[in-house]
C-alpha positions as a Markdown table, in Angstrom:
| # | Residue | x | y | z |
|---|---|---|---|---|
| 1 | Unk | 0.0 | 0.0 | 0.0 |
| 2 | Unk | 1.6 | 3.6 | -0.7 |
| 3 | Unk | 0.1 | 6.7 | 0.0 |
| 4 | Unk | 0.8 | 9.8 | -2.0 |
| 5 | Unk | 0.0 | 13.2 | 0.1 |
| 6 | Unk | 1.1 | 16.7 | -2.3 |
| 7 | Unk | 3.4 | 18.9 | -0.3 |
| 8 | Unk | 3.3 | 22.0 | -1.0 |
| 9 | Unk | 6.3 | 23.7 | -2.5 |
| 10 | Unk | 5.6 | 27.4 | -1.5 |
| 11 | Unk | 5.0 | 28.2 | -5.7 |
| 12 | Unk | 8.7 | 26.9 | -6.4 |
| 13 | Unk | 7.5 | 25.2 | -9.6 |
| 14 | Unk | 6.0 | 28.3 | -11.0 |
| 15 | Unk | 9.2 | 30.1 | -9.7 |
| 16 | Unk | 11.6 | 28.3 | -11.7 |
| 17 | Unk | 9.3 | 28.7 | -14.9 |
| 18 | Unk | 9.6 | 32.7 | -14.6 |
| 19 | Unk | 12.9 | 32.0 | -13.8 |
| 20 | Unk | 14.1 | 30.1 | -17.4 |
| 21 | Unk | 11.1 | 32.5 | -19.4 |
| 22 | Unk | 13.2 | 35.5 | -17.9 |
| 23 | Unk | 16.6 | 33.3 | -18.8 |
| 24 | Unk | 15.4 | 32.8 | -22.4 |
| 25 | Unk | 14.5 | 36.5 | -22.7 |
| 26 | Unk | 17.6 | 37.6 | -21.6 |
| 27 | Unk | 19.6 | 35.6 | -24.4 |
| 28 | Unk | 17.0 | 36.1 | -27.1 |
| 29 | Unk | 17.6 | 39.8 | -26.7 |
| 30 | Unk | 21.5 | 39.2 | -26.3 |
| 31 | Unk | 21.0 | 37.2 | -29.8 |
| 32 | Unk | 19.1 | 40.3 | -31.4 |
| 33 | Unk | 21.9 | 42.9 | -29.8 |
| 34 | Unk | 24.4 | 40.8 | -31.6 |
| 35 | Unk | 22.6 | 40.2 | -34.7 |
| 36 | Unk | 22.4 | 44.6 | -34.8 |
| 37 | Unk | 26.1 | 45.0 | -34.5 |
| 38 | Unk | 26.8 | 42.5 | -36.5 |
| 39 | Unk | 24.7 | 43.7 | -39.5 |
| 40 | Unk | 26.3 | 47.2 | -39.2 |
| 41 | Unk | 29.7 | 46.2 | -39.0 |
| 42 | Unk | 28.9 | 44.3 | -42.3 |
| 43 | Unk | 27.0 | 47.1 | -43.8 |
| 44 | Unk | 29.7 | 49.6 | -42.2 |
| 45 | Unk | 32.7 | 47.5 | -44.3 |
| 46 | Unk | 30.8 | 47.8 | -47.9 |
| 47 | Unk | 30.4 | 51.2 | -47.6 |
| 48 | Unk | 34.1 | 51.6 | -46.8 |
| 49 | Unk | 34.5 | 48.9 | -49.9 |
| 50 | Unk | 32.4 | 51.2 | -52.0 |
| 51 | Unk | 34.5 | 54.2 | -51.2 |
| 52 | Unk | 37.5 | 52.7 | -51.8 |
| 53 | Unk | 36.6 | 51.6 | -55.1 |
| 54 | Unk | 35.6 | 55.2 | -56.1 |
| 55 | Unk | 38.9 | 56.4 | -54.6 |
| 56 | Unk | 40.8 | 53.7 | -57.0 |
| 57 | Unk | 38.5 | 54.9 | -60.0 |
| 58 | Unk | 39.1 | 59.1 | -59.2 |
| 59 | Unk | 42.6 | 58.1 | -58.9 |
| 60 | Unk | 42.7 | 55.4 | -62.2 |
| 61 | Unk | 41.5 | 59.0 | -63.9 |
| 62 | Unk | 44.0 | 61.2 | -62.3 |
| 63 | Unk | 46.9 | 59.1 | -63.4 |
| 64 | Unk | 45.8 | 58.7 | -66.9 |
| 65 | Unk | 46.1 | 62.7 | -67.0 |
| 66 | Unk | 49.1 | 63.0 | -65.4 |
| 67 | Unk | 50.5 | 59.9 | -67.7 |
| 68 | Unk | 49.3 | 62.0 | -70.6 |
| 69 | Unk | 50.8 | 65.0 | -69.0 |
| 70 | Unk | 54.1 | 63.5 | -69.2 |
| 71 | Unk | 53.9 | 62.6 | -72.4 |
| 72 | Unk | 53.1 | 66.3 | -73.3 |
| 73 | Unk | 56.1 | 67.9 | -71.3 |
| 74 | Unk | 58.5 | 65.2 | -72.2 |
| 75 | Unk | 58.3 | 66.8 | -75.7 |
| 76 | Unk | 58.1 | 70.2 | -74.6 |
| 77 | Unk | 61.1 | 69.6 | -72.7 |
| 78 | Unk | 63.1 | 68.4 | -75.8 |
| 79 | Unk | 61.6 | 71.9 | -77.4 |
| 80 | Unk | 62.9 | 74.2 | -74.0 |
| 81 | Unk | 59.0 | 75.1 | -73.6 |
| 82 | Unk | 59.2 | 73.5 | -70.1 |
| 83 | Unk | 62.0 | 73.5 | -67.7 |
| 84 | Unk | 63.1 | 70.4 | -66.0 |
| 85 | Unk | 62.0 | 71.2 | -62.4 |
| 86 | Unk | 58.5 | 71.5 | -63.9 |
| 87 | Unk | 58.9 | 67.8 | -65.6 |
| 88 | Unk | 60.1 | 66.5 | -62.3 |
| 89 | Unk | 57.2 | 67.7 | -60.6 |
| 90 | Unk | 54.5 | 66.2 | -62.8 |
| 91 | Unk | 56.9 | 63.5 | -62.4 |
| 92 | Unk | 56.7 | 63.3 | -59.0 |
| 93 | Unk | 52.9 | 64.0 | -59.1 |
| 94 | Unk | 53.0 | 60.8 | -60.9 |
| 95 | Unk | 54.4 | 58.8 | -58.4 |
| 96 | Unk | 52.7 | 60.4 | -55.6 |
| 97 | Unk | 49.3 | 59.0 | -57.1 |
| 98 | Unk | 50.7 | 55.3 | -58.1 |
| 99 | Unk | 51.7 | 55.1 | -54.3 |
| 100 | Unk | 47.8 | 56.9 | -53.2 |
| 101 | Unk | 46.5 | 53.7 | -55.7 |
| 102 | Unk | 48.6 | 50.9 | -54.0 |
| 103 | Unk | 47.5 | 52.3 | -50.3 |
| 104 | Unk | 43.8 | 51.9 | -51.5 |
| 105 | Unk | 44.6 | 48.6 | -53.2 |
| 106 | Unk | 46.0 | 47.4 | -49.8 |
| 107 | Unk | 43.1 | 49.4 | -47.6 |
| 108 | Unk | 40.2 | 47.7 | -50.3 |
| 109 | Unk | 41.8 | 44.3 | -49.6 |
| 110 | Unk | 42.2 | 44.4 | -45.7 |
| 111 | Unk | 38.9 | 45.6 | -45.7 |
| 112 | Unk | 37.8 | 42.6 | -48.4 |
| 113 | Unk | 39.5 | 40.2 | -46.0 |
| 114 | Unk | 37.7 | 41.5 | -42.7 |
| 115 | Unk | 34.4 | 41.0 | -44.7 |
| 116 | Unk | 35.4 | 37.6 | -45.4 |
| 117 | Unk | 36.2 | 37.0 | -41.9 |
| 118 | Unk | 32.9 | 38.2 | -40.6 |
| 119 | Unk | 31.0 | 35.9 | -43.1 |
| 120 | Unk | 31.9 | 32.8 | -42.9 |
């Protein structure tokens, strides 16, 4: 024979259900906090992508004008329109920008290689 007599548990059970509710809240909101940041530091990184690929096509322009440039005063030079310090300086101009378009090159592929790291 067994006999079976409810205690009571002073609303424990109830307790520990409010208590795991409030525990799932708690990470489901963690979960959406990081879910936020992580879609802006995504959308953050293509708009840094986006502007440095119009900062490698403004400067793919500029050196096409200062190649042609060259071109020009390297003749005018030979004529004694131009004097040498001004061929250097378009000269250095020159180099000035192919060293401005390997920074961005490197800068666009650190930043293609954070995106990477962040997606997969």
């Amino acid at each position: 024979m067994s006999l079976s007599i409810p205690i009571y548990d002073g609303h424990q059970k109830e307790l520990q259900q409010q208590k795991l509710m409030l525990q799932q809240e708690d990470l489901d909101a963690q979960q959406n906090y990081f879910k936020k940041q992580y879609n802006q530091q995504i959308n953050e990184l293509f708009r840094q992508l986006g502007q440095m690929e119009s900062q490698q096509t403004e400067v793919d322009k500029q050196l096409k004008m200062v190649n042609q440039l060259i071109r020009a005063n390297r003749k005018l030079v030979t004529q004694g329109t131009v004097s040498i310090p001004q061929y250097f300086m378009v000269i250095q101009n020159f180099i000035d920008l192919k060293n401005e378009q390997s920074l961005i090159r490197v800068k666009r592929w650190l930043i293609i290689n954070e995106i990477n790291y962040w997606t997969e």
